[in-house]
C-alpha positions in Angstrom: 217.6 120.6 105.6 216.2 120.7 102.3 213.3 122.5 100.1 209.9 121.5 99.7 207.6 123.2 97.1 204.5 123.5 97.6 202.1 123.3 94.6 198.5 124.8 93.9 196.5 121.8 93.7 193.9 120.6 91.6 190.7 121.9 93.5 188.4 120.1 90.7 184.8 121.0 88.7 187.3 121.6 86.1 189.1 124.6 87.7 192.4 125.5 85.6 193.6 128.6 88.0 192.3 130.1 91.5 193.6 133.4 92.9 195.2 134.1 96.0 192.7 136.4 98.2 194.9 135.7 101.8 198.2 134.7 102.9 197.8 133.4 106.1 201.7 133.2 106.6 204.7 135.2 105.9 208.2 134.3 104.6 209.9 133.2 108.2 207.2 131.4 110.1 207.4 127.7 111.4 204.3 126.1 109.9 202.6 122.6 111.1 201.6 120.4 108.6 198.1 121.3 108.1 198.4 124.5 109.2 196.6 126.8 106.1 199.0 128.5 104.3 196.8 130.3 102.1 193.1 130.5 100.9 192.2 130.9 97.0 189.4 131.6 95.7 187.9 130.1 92.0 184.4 131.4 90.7 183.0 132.0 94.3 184.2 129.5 96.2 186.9 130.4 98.7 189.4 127.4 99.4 192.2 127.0 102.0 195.4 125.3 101.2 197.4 123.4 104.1 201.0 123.0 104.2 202.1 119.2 103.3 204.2 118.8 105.8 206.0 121.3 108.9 208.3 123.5 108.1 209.8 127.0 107.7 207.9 129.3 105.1 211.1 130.5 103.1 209.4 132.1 100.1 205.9 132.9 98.9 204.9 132.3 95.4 202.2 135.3 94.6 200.7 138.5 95.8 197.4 139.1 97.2 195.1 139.2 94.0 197.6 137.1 91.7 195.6 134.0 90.2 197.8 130.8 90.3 197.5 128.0 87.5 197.1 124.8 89.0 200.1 123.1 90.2 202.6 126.4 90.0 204.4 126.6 93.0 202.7 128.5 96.2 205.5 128.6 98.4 208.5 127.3 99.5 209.1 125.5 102.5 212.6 124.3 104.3 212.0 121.2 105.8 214.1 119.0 108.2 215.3 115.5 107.2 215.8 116.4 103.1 219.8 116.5 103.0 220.8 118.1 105.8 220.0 115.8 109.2 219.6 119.0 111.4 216.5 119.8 113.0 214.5 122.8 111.4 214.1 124.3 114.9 217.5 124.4 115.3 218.7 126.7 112.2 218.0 130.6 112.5 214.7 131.5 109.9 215.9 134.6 107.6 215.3 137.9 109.4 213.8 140.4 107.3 213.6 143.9 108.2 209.8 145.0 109.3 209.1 146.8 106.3 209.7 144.2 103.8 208.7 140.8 105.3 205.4 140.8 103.4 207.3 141.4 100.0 206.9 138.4 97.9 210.1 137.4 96.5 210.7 136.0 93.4 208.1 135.0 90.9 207.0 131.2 91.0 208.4 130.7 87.7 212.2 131.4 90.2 211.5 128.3 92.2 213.7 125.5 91.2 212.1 122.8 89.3 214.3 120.2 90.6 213.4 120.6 94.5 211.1 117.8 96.1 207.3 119.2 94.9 204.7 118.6 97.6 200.9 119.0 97.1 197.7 118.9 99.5 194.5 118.5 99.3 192.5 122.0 99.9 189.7 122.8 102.0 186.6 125.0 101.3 186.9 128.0 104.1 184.6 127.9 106.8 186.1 129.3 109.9 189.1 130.5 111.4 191.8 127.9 111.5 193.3 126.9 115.0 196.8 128.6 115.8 199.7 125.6 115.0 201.3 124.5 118.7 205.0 124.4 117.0 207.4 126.3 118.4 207.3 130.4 117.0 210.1 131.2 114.8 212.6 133.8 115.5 211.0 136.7 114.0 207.8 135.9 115.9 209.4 134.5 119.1 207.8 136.9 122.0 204.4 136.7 122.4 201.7 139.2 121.4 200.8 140.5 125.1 204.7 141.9 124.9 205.0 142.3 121.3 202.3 144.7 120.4 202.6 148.4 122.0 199.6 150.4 121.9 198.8 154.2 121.2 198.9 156.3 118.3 202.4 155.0 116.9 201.9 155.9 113.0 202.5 159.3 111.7 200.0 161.5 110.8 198.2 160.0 106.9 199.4 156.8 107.6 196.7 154.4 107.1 196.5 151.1 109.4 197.0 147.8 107.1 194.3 145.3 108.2 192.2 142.6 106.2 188.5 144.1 105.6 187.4 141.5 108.0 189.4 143.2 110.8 188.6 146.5 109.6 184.9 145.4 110.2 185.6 144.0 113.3 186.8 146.9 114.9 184.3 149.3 113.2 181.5 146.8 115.2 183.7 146.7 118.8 184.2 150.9 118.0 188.2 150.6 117.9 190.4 153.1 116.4 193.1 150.9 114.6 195.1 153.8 114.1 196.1 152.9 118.1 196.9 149.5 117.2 200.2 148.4 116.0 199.7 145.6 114.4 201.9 142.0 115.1 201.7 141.0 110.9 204.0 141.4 108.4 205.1 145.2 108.0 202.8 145.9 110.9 199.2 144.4 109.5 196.7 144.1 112.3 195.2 140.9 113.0 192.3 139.5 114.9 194.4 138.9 118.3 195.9 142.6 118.2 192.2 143.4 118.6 191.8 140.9 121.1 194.9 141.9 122.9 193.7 146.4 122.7 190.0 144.6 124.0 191.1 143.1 126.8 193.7 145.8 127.9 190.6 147.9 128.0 191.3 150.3 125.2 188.9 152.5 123.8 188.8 154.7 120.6 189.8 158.2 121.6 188.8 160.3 118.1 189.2 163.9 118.6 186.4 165.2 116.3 188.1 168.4 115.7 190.9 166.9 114.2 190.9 167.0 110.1 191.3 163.6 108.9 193.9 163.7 105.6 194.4 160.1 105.6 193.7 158.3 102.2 193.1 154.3 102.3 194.0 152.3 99.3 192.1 149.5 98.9 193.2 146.4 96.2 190.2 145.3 94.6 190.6 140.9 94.6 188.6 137.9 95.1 185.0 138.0 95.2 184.8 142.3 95.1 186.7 141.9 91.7 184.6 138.7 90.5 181.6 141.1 91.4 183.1 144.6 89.5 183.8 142.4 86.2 180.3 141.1 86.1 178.6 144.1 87.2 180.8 146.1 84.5 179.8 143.4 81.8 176.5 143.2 82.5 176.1 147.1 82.2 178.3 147.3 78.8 176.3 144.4 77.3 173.2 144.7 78.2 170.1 147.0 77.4 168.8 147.4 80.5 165.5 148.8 81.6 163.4 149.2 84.6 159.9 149.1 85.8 158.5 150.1 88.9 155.0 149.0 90.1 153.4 149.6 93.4 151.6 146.8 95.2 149.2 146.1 97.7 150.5 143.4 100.4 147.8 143.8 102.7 145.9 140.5 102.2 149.6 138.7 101.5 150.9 139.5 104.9 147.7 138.2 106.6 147.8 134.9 105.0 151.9 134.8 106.0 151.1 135.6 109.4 147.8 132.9 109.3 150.4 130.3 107.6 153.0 130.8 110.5 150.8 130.4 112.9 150.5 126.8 111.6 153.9 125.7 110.8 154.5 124.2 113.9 158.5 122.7 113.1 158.1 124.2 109.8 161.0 126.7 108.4 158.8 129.7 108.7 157.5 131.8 105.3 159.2 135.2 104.6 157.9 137.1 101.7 160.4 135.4 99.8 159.0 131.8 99.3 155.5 133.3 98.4 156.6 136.1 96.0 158.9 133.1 94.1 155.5 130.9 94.2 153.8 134.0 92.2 156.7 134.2 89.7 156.7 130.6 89.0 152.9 131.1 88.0 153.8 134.5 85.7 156.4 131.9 84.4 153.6 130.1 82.7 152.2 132.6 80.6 155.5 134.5 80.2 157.7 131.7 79.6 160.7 134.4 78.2 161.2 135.8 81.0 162.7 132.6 82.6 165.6 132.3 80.1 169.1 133.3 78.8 170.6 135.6 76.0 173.5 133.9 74.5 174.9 137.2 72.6 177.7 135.4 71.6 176.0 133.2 69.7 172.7 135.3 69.1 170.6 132.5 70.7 168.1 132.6 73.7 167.3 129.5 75.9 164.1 129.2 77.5 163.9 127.0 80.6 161.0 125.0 81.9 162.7 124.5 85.3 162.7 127.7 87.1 165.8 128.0 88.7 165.5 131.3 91.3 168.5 133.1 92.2 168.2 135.2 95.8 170.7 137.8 96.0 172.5 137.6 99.1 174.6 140.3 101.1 177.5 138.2 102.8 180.4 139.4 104.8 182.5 139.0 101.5 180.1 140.0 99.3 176.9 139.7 96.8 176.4 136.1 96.2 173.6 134.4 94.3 172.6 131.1 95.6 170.1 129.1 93.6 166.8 127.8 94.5 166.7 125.0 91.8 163.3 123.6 90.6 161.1 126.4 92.3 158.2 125.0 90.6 158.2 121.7 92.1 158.6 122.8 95.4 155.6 124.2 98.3 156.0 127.6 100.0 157.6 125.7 103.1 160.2 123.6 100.9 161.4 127.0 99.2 161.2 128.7 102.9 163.6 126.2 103.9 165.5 126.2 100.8 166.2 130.0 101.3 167.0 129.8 104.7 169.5 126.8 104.0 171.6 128.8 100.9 171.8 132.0 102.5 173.2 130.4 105.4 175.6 128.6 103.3 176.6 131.7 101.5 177.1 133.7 104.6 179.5 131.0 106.5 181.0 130.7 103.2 179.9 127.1 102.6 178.4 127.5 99.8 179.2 125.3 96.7 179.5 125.9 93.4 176.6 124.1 92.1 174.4 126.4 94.8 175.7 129.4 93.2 175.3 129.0 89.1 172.5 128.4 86.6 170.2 130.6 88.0 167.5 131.6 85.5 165.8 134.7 86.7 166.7 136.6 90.1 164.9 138.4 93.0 166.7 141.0 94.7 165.8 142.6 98.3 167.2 144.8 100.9 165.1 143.9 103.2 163.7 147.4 105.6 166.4 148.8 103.3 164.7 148.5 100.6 164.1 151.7 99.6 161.2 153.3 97.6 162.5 151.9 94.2 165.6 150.6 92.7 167.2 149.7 88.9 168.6 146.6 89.6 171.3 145.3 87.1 171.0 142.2 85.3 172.3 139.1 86.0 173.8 138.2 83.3 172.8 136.3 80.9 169.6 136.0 82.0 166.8 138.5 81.2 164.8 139.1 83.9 165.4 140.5 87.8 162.6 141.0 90.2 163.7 143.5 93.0 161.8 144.4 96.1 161.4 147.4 97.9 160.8 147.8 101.5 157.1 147.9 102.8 155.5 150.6 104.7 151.4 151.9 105.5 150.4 153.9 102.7 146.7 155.6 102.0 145.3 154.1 98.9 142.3 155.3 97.7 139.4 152.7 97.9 135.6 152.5 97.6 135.8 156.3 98.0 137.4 156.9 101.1 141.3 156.5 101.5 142.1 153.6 103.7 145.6 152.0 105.6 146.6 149.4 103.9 150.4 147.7 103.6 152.2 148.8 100.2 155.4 147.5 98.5 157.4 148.1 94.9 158.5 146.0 92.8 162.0 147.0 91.0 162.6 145.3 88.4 164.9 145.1 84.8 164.9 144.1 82.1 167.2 143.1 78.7 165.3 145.1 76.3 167.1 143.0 73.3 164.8 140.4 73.6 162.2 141.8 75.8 159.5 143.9 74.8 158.6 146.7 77.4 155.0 145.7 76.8 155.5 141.9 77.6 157.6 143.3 81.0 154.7 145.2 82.4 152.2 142.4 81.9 154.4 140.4 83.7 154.6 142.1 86.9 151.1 143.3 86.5 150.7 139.4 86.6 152.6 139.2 89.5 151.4 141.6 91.7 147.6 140.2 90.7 148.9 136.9 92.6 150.6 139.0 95.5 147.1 140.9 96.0 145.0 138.3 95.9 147.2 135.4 97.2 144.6 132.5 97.0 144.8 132.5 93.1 148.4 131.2 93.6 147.0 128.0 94.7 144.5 127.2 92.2 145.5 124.3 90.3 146.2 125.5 86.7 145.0 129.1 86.9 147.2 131.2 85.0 145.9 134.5 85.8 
């Protein structure tokens, strides 16, 4: 037997460190080679590593949230045929009491320099890996259906440890994981303890009288904390303000409904691609709002391409995917466009050129729009259009109030090099082309 260590490798675009966000393996399991040991995320692109080669996991080289320089050691594996000719399923893996098998023991600085190294390439996340077919270790050596007993087995406070993608699971299936005991490391429910309570037929039984005193701590890493530090930054360095401005969609939403009625294979038009079509036209006459503050260097950087960020809700959080060139693109193009990045950004497939160099930003919460909003900037750029939900409104025309289809726009502004003026003709300007939506397509009209 001997040791392998396993190194963070170089994931590329010039990463120097990633941090680890999930371990998908604890110190005691029999790994196959290419089985993921771990995924890591850098900017906000989440990566899995797979294990080199199979082995026993003997030692994990960082906690959940850590970050990892590229090529420190991630784990430690004990592999057969290094020294010792015995065969890895043969010698016991160490048995570690429940409550501590998740500890991580020493730091990677504590692995020995001088065993074999062994590096692989990583993988961008997409979905769940396939359970390995070696043989389970000791610790893990009868199988969940008799391993996992069910009701309310945790004292009274004590919080279930899951991942918040199991947490959301069983919030969706309405499971109480205080009834699940979980099969992970110092009992952490996974996805097949919920698969195992599903198909035994278990239901939550809450008893609504009963005074929940339980507190849940939750460790902010990965993309949450990329999204804290830039929301924090943003708000401590810029000057933010908002203007709200009501609009009449009426006439908009016939033509989208006229323009999918013709699209026949066509990605079909949300309000997105035609609101982006009327901010590449403000663009033209408001060329500052389509830039970036350097405040470093006190310089700001007007673009001619207009680069559209589309904040997007994901199951791991915000993202911004960019719609590059939005002004040499047709509504159907950017339709598609947003349909493919969203996607992208949802199944976590995203790459990191779709998610940087944005130069201005919508944001939307769709029917949850709400009746206004302050959204904050995305820093450094300047400018972020939000949108509010619609609804039927009376608006008062040729004297006598009439139905008609009303949104707000929400949008901020870095008052430190935008005037408050030059902000309200710019939506003003917008929501002329979002009224009447045939200006939009006249060849060099700029309002």
């Amino acid at each position: 037997m001997g040791i392998r260590i396993v190194k963070l490798p170089d994931i590329g675009e010039g990463v120097a460190e990633a941090e680890v966000v999930e371990w998908q393996v604890k110190v005691g399991d029999l790994v196959a080679e290419d089985q993921v040991l771990a995924s890591v995320m850098t900017d906000k692109a989440t990566v899995e590593i797979p294990a080199p080669c199979s082995g026993t996991v003997v030692e994990l080289g960082a906690e959940i949230g850590q970050s990892l320089a590229v090529g420190a050691a991630l784990a430690r594996l004990e592999v057969a045929g290094i020294g010792d000719p015995e065969p890895a399923q043969k010698k016991a893996a160490p048995v570690t009491s429940p409550g501590t098998a998740s500890a991580v023991t020493s730091a990677p600085a504590s692995l020995p320099s001088d065993a074999p190294e062994a590096t692989s390439a990583p993988r961008v996340a997409a979905k769940a890996t396939t359970p390995p077919t070696t043989p389970l270790s000791p610790m893990t050596s009868r199988p969940p259906s008799t391993a996992v007993p069910f009701g309310p087995p945790r004292a009274l406070g004590e919080k279930p440890i899951a991942a918040p993608s199991v947490r959301r699971r069983a919030l969706e299936a309405g499971v109480d994981l205080r009834q699940i005991r979980g099969s992970g490391p110092a009992g952490r429910i996974r996805h097949e303890d919920i698969d195992l309570f599903l198909r035994r037929g278990h239901m939550a039984t809450t008893e609504p009288n009963l005074a929940d005193t339980s507190i849940e701590e939750i460790k902010v890493v990965g993309l949450r904390r990329r999204i804290a530090q830039k929301m924090a930054e943003a708000t401590r360095r810029v000057a933010h303000f908002s203007y709200v401005e009501e609009v009449d969609v009426t006439a908009l939403e016939s033509l989208r409904a006229t323009l999918n009625g013709q699209v026949g294979g066509r990605a079909k038009l949300t309000l997105l691609p035609l609101l982006m079509q009327a901010i590449v036209k403000a663009i033209a006459d408001f060329p500052q709002m389509n830039a970036h503050y350097d405040d470093e260097t006190d310089i700001i950087r007007r673009f001619g391409g207009v680069h559209i960020g589309i904040a997007t809700q994901t199951p791991s959080g915000l993202m911004v995917p960019v719609i590059r060139h939005a002004e040499a693109r047709d509504l159907w193009d950017l339709a598609a466009e947003v349909k493919r990045l969203s996607e992208a950004a949802r199944e976590n497939l995203a790459t990191r050129d779709d998610l940087t160099s944005s130069t201005i930003t919508i944001t939307s919460l769709g029917a949850l729009g709400g009746i206004a909003s302050t959204p904050v900037m995305n820093r450094p750029e300047v400018a972020i259009i939000g949108v509010n939900k619609q609804a039927i409104r009376p608006l008062w025309l040729d004297g006598q109030f009439v139905p008609r289809k009303m949104m707000n726009l929400s949008s901020s502004f870095d008052h430190r090099v935008i005037d408050g003026y030059d902000a309200a003709q710019f939506i003003q300007r917008i929501k002329g082309y979002l009224e009447q939506p045939a200006t939009m397509f006249i060849r060099g009209n700029h309002g």
